[in-house]
VEXSE-427829 format. One line per 10 residues: for each residue x, y, z of N, C-alpha, C. Coordinates in steps of 0.2 Angstrom, whole numbers. Example, Ala and Ser with C-alpha at 12.3 -4.5 7.8 and 13.67 -1.06 7.14 Angstrom:
66,-28,39,62,-22,39,66,-16,39; 64,-11,35,68,-5,36,64,0,39
//
This chain:
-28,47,0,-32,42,0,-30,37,6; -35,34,9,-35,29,15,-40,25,14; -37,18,15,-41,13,16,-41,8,21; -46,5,24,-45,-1,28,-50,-7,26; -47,-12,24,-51,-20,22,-49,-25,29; -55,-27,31,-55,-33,36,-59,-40,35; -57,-45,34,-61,-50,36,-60,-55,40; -66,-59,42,-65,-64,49,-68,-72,44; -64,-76,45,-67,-80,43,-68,-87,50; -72,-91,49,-70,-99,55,-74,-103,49
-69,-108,49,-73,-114,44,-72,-121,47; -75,-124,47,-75,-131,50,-75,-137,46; -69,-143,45,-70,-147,41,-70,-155,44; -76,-156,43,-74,-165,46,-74,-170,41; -70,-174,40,-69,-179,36,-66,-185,38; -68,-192,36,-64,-197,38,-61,-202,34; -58,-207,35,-51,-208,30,-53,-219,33; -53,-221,27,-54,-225,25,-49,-231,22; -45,-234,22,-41,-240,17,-46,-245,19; -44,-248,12,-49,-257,9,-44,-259,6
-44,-267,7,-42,-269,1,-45,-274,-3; -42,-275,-10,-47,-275,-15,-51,-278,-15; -53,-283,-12,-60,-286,-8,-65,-281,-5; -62,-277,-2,-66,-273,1,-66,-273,7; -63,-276,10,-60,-278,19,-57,-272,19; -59,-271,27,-54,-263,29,-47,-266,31; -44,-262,31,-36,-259,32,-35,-259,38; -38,-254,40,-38,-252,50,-46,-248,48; -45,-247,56,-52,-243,59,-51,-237,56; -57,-234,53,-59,-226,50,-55,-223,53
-53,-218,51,-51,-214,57,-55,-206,53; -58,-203,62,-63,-198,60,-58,-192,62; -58,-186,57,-55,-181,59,-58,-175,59; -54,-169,60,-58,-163,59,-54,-157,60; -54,-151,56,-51,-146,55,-54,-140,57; -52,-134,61,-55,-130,64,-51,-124,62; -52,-118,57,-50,-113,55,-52,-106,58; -48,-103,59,-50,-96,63,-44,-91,58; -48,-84,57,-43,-81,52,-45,-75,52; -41,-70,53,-44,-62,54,-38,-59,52
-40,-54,46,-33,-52,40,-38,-45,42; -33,-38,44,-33,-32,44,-28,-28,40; -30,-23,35,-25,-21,31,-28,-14,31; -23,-9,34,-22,-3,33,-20,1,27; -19,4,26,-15,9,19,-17,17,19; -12,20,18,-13,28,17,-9,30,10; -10,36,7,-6,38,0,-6,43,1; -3,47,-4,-2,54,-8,0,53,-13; -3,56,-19,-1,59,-25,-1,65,-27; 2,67,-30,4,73,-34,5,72,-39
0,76,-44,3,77,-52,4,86,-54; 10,85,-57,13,90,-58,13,93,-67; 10,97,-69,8,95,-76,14,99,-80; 18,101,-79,22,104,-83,23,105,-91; 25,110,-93,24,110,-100,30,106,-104; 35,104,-103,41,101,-103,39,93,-103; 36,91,-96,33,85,-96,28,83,-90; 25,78,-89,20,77,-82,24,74,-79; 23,73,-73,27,73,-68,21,71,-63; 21,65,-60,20,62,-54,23,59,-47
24,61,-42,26,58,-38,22,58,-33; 21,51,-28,20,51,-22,23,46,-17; 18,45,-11,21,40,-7,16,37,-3; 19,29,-1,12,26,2,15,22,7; 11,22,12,12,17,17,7,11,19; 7,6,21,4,2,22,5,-5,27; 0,-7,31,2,-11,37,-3,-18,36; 0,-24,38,-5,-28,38,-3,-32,42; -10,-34,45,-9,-39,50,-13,-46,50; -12,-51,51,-15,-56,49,-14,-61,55
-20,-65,59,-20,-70,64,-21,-77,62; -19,-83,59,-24,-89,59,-24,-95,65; -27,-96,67,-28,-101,71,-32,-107,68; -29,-111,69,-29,-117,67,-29,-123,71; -34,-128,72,-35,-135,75,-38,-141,71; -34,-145,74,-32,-152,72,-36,-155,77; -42,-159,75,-46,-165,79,-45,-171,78; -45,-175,80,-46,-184,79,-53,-185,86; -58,-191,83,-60,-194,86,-56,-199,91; -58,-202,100,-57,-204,104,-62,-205,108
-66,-211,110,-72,-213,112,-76,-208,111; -78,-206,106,-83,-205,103,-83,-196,105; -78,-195,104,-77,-185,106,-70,-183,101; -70,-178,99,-64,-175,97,-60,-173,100; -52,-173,102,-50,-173,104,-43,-170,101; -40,-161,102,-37,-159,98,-30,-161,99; -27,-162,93,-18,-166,94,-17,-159,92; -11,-157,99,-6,-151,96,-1,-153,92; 1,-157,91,5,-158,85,5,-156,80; -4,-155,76,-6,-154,72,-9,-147,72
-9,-144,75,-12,-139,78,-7,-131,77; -9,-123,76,-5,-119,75,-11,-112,75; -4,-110,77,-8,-102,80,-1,-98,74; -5,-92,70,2,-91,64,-1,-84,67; 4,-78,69,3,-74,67,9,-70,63; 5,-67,59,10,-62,52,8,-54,53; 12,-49,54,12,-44,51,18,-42,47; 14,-36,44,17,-34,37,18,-26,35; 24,-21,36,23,-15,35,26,-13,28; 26,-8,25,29,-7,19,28,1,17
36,5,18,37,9,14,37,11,10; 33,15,3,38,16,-3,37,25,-5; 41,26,-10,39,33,-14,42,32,-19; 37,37,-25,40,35,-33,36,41,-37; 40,39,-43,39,46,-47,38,44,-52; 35,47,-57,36,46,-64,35,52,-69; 37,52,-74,38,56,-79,36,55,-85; 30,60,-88,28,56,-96,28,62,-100; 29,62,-104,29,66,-112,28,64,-117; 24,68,-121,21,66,-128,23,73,-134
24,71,-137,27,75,-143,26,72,-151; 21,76,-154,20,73,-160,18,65,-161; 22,59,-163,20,55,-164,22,48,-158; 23,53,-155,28,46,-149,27,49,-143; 25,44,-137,23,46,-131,29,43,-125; 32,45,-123,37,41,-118,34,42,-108; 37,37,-104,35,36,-98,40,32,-95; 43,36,-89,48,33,-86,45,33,-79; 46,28,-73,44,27,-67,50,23,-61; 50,27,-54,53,22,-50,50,24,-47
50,15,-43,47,18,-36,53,12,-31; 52,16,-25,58,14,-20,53,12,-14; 54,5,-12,52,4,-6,55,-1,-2; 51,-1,4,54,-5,9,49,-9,15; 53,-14,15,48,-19,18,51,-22,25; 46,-24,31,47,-27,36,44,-33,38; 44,-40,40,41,-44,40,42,-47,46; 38,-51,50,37,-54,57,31,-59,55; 33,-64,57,29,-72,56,31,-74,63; 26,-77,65,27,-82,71,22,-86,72
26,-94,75,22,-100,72,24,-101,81; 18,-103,84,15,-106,91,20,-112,90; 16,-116,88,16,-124,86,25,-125,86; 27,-123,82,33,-122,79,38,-118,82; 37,-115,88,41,-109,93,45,-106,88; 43,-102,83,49,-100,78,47,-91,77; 48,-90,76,46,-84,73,53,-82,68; 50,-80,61,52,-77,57,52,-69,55; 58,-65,53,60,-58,52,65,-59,46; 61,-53,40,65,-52,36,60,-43,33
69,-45,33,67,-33,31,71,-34,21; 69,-29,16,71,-29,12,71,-23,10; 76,-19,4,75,-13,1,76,-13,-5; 71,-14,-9,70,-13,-18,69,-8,-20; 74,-8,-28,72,-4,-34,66,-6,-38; 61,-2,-41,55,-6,-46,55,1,-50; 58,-1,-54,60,5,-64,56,3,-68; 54,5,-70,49,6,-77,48,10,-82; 47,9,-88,49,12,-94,44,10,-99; 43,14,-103,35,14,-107,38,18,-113
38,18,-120,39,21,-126,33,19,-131; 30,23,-136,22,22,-138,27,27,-145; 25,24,-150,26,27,-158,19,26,-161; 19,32,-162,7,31,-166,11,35,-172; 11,31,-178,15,34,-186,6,38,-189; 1,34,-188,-5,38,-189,-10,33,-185; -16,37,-185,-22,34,-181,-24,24,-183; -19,21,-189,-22,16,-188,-17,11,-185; -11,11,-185,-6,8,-182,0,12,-177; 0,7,-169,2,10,-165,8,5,-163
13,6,-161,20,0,-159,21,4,-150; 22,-2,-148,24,-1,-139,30,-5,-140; 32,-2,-133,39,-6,-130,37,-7,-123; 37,-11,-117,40,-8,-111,42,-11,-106; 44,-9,-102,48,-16,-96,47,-12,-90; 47,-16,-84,45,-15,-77,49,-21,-75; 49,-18,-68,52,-27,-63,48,-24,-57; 45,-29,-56,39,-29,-49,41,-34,-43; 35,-35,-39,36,-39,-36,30,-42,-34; 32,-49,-31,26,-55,-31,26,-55,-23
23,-53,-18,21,-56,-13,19,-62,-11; 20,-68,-7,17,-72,-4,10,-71,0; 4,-75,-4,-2,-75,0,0,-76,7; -5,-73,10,-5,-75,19,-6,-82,19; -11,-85,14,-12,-94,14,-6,-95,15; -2,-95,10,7,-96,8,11,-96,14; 10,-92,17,16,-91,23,12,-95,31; 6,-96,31,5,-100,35,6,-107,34; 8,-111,39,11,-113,42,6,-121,43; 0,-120,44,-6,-125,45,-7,-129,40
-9,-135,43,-10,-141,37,-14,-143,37; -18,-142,29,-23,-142,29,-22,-150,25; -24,-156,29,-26,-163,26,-32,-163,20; -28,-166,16,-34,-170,9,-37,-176,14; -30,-181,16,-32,-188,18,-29,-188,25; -28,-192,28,-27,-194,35,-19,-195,36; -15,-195,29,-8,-198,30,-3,-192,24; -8,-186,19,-7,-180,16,-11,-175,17; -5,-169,15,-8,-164,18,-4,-159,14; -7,-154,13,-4,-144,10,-1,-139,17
5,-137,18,5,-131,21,9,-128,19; 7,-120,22,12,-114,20,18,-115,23; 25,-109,20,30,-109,24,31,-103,24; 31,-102,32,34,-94,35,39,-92,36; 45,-96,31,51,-92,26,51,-90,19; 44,-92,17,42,-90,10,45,-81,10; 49,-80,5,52,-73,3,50,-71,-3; 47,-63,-5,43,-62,-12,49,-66,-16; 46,-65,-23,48,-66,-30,49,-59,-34; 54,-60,-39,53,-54,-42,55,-55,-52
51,-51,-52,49,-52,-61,53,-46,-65; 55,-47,-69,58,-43,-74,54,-45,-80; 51,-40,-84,46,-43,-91,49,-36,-94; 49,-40,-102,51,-33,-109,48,-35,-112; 43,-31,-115,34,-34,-120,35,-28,-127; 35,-30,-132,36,-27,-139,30,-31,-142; 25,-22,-144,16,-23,-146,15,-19,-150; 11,-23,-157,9,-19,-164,1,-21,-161; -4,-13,-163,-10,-13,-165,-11,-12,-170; -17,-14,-174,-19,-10,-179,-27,-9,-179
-28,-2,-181,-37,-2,-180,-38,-1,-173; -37,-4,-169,-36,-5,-164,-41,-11,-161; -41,-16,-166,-43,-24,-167,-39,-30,-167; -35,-28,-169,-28,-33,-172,-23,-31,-168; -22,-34,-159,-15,-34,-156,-11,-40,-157; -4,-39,-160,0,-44,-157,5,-44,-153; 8,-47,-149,12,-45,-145,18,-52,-144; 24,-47,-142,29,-53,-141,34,-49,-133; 33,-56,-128,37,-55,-126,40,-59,-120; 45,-57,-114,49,-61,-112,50,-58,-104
49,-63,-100,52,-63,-91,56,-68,-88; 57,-63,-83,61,-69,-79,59,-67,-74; 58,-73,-68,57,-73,-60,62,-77,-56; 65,-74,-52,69,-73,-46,65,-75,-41; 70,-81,-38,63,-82,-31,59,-85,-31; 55,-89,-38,51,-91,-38,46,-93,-33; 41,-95,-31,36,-98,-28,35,-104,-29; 39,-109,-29,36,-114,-31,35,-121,-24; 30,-123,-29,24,-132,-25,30,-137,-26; 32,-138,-19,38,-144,-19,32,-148,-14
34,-155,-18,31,-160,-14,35,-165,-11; 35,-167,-6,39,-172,0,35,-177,3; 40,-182,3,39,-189,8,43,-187,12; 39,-190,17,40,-192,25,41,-197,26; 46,-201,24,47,-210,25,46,-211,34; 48,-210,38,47,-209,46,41,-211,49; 37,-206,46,30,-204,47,26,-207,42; 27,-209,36,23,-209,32,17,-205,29; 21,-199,28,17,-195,25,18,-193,20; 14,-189,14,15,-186,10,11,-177,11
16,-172,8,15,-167,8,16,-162,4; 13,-155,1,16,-151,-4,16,-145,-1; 19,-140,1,22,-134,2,26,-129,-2; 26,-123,0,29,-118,-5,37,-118,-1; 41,-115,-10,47,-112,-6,52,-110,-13; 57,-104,-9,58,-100,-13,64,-106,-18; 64,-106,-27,66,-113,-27,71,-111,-35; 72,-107,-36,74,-105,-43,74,-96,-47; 73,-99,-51,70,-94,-58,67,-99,-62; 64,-94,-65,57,-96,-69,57,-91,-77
61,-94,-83,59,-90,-87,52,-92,-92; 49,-86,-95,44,-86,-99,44,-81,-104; 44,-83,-111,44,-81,-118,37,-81,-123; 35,-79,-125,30,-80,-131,26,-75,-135; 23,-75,-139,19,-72,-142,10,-74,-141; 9,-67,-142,1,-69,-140,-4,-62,-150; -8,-66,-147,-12,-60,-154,-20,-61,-150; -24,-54,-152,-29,-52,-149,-34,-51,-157; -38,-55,-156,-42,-52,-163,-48,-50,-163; -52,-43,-163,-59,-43,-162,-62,-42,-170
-66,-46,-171,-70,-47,-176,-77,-44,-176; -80,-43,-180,-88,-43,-183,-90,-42,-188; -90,-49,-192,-91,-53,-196,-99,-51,-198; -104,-52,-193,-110,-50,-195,-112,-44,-191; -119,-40,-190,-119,-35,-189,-122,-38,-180; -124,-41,-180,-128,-45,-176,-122,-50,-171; -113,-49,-173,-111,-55,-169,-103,-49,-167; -101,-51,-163,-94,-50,-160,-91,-55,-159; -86,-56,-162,-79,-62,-158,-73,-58,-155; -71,-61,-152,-63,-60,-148,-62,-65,-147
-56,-67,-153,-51,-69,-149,-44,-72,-149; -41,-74,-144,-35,-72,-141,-33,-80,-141; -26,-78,-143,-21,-85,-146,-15,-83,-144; -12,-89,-139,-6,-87,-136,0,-95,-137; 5,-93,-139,12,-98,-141,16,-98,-135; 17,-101,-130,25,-98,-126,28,-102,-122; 33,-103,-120,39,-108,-116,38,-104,-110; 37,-111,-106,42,-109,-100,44,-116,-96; 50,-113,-92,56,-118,-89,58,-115,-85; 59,-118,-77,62,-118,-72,70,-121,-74
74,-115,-69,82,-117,-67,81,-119,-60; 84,-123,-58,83,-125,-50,88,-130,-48; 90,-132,-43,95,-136,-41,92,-138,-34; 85,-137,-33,81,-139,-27,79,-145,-26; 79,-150,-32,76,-159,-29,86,-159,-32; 87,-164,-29,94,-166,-29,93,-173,-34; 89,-172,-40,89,-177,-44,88,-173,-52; 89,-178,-57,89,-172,-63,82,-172,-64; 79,-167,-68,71,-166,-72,71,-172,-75; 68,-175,-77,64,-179,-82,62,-174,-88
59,-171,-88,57,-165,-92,57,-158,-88; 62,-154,-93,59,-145,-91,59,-142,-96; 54,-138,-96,54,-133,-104,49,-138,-107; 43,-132,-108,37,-136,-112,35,-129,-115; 33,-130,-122,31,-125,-126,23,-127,-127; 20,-122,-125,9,-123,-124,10,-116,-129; 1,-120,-130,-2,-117,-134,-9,-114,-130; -12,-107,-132,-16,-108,-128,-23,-104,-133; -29,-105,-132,-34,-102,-137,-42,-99,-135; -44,-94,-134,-49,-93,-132,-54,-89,-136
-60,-91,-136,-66,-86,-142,-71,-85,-138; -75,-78,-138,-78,-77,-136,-82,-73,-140; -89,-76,-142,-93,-71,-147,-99,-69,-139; -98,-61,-145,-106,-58,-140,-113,-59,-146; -118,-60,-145,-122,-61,-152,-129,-57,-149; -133,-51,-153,-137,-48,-153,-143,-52,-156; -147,-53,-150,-154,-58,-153,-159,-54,-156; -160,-45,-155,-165,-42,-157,-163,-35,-160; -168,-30,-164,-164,-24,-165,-163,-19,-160; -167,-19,-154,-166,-16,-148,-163,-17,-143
-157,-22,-145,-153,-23,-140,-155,-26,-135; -160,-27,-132,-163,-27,-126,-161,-37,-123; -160,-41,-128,-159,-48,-128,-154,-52,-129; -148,-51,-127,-139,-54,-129,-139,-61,-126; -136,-63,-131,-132,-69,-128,-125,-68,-129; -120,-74,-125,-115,-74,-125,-113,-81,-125; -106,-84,-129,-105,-90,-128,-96,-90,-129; -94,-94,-124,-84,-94,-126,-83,-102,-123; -76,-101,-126,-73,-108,-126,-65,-107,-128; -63,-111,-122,-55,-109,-118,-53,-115,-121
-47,-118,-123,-44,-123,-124,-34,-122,-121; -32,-126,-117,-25,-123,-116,-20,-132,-116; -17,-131,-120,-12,-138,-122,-8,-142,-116; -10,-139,-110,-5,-139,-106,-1,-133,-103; 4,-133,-99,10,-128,-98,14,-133,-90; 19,-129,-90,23,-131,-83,22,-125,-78; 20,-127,-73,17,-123,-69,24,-124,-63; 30,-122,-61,36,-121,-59,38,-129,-59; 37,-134,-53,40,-140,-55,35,-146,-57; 31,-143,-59,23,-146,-63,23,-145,-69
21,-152,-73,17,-150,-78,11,-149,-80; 5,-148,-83,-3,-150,-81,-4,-151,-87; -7,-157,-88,-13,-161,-93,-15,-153,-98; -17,-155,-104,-23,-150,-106,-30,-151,-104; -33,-147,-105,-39,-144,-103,-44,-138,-107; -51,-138,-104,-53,-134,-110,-61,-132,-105; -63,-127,-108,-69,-126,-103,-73,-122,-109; -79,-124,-109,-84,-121,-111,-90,-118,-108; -92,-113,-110,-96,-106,-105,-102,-103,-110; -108,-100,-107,-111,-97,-112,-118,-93,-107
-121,-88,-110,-124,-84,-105,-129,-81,-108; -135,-79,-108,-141,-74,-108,-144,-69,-105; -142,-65,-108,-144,-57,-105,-151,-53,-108; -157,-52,-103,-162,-48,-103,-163,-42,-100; -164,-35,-107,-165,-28,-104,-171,-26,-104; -173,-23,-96,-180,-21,-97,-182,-14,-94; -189,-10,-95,-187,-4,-90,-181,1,-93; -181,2,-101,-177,5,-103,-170,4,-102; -168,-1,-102,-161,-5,-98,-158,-5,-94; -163,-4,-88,-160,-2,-81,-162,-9,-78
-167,-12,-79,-166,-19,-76,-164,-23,-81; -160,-28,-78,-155,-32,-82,-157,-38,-78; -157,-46,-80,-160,-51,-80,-153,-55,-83; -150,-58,-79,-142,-64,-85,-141,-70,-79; -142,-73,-85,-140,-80,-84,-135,-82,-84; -129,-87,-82,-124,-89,-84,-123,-95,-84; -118,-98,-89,-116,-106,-84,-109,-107,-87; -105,-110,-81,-96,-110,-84,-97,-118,-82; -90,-120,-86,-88,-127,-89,-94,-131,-89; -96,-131,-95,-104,-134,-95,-102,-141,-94
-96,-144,-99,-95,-153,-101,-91,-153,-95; -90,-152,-91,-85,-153,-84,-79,-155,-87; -76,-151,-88,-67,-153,-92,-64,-149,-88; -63,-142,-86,-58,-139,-82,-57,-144,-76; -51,-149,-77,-50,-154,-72,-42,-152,-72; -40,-152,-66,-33,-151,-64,-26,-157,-63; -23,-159,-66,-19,-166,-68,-15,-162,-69; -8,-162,-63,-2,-160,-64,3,-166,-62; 10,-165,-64,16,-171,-65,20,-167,-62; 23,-170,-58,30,-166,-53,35,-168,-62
41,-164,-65,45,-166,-66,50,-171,-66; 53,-170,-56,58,-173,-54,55,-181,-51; 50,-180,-49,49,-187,-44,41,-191,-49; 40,-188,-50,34,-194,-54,27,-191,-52; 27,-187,-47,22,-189,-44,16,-184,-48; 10,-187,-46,5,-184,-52,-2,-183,-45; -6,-176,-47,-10,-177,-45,-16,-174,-50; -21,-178,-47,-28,-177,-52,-34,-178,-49; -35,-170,-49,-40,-166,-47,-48,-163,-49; -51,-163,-47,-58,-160,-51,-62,-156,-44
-60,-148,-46,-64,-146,-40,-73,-144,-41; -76,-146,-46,-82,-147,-49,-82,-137,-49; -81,-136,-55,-81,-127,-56,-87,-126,-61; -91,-132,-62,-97,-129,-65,-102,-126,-60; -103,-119,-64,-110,-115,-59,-116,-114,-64; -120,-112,-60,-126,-108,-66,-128,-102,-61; -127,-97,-62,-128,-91,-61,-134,-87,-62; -136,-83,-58,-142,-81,-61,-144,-74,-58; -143,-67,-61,-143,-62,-56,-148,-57,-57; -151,-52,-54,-154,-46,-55,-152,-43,-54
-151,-37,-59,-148,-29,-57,-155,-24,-60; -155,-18,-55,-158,-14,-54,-155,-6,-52; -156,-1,-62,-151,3,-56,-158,7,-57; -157,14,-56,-162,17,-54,-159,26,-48; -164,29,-49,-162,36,-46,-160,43,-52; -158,48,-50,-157,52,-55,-152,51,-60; -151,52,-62,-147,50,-71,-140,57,-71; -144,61,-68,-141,69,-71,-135,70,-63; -137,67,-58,-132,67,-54,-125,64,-55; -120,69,-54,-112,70,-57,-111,65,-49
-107,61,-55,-102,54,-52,-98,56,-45; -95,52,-42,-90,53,-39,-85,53,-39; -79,55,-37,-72,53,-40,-72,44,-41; -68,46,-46,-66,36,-46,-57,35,-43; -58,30,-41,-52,30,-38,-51,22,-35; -45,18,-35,-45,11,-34,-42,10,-26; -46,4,-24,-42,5,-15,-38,-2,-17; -35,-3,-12,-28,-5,-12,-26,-14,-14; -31,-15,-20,-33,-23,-21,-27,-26,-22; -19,-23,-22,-15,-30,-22,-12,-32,-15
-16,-28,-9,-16,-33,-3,-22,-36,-1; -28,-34,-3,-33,-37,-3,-33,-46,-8; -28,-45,-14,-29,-49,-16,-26,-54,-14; -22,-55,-9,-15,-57,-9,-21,-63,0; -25,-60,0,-31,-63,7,-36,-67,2; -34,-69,-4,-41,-71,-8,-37,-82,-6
//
């Protein structure tokens, strides 16, 4: 298989920046600014696999390469007798490429009541960042192990027990590693860092089904490297700023349960209840936490309900409630979102008609607290939509599918 994903973005942001005081008398003169984004992400990928069926056991191996290149350009405006006028201070041209070696095998067998699965894969990475702005360029080469192991006991068709562990790894979005600062206000700002280095996860998950209705699951990770949103004052300057950088370990524990129901013949629920801790180790602010380690709760329900006996009429309706959690050196408020949808079959169900609307009561609002320094911010990116789409399929029915096969979405998604 062979894939290439490219996209071009240019976005334009003008905003200006205002202080009053509480009378309502300004501060100083407005100041008018404007942001000017350019960004071209090209991602190449090739593979091989082989499966090897043997009667002993299956046996998989291949191998994948893949390259990526990423440009942003980036301008900083301020208003000046009445024209924009770009500050190179502010200003950055990032370019990032990215190659990556790997090859990996794996082995599965099943006998009787128990299924096993063993997996490595071996790769290797190269990295090249380079910031204009910043005369820097950065290089970092690495070579990793990622093991994985899978064990599946089925005593009889209505109860199944899993075990299994993997260590992966977390890439840095290309946002992340750029360099550019994007201003909320005229005196703060977010930028990437292009010494941001992956993370890497070690997780061991132990899972009861039953019916195959009733999952519960318990388990445990840890991350190396973590990613985390440190925020900084600039007394000098007077600024305020939040960036990424590699800052710790990050453990995480819990149990979760999965419940499908149908109570009526007419209704479906799912759903998912999850208990778990998690705590950063770090020695990054040179001050103690205030708080670390917070155990959240988290709850979601989703019924599907049949309005007629032809199917032809469904609604759906869910609601998310989450107690909080720490999100590396944040904590964030709770929150809760409610959602709900109607679906129209016609044309023997080949035209579909669905409505949507997510967080109806406007609650999904973002309120996080630094641990170490106080600081809090409270956000609301308005995430309510209403949705409304038409599908149309149509064409021969009897014509035989095409291979299925998935293109290479964890560097695609790493551009989101």
């Amino acid at each position: 298989d062979a894939d290439y994903f490219t996209r071009f973005e240019n976005d334009t942001r003008d905003f200006n920046t205002q202080a009053v005081f509480p009378n309502g008398a300004a501060v100083y003169v407005p100041a008018q600014n404007r942001t000017e984004a350019k960004q071209n992400i090209d991602i190449r990928s090739v593979k091989a696999d082989i499966l090897l069926p043997y009667e002993i056991a299956e046996i998989s191996i291949g191998a994948k390469a893949s390259s990526i290149h990423t440009i942003s350009d980036n301008r900083f405006s301020v208003v000046r007798s009445e024209q924009y006028i770009a500050d190179p201070l502010r200003s950055d041209r990032f370019d990032y490429e990215e190659n990556t070696q790997a090859i990996y095998a794996s082995l599965m067998k099943e006998w009787e009541k128990w299924e096993t699965q063993f997996g490595l894969r071996v790769e290797t990475t190269q990295t090249t960042g380079t910031s204009l702005a910043m005369s820097q360029t950065v290089r970092n080469n690495y070579f990793q192990l990622f093991p994985t192991a899978y064990v599946q006991y089925k005593p009889n068709d209505r109860n199944v027990f899993n075990i299994n562990y993997s260590r992966r790894v977390g890439r840095p979005s290309y946002e992340e590693l750029n360099p550019f600062r994007v201003y909320g206000t005229g005196s703060s700002y977010i930028a990437g860092n292009p010494f941001l280095r992956p993370s890497f996860y070690h997780t061991v998950e132990l899972s009861y089904s039953l019916n195959s209705k009733y999952i519960f699951t318990a388990y445990t990770g840890i991350v190396n490297n973590i990613h985390a949103r440190i925020s900084r004052i600039d007394t000098a300057n007077k600024t305020f700023f939040l960036t990424n950088d590699n800052a710790g370990t990050a453990i995480n524990t819990g149990i979760s349960a999965t419940l499908m129901l149908n109570p009526f013949e007419w209704l479906e629920s799912n759903i998912q209840l999850q208990y778990y801790y998690d705590k950063v180790n770090s020695d990054y602010y040179d001050a103690p936490a205030t708080r670390n380690g917070v155990a959240a709760f988290d709850a979601q329900v989703t019924n599907s309900l049949r309005l007629n006996n032809d199917q032809t009429l469904l609604a759906e309706a869910g609601f998310m409630y989450s107690s909080g959690f720490q999100y590396d050196f944040f904590i964030r408020s709770p929150y809760s979102v409610l959602s709900a949808g109607i679906k129209a079959l016609f044309l023997d169900k080949q035209l579909v008609l669905a409505i949507n609307a997510s967080d109806i009561l406007r609650t999904e609002k973002y309120v996080y607290e630094n641990i170490y320094n106080g600081l809090i911010q409270d956000s609301y990116f308005d995430a309510r939509s209403l949705n409304i789409s038409l599908n149309w399929k149509f064409g021969n029915k009897k014509i035989k599918a095409a291979r299925q096969r998935e293109t290479e979405t964890d560097e695609i998604r790493r551009a989101e």
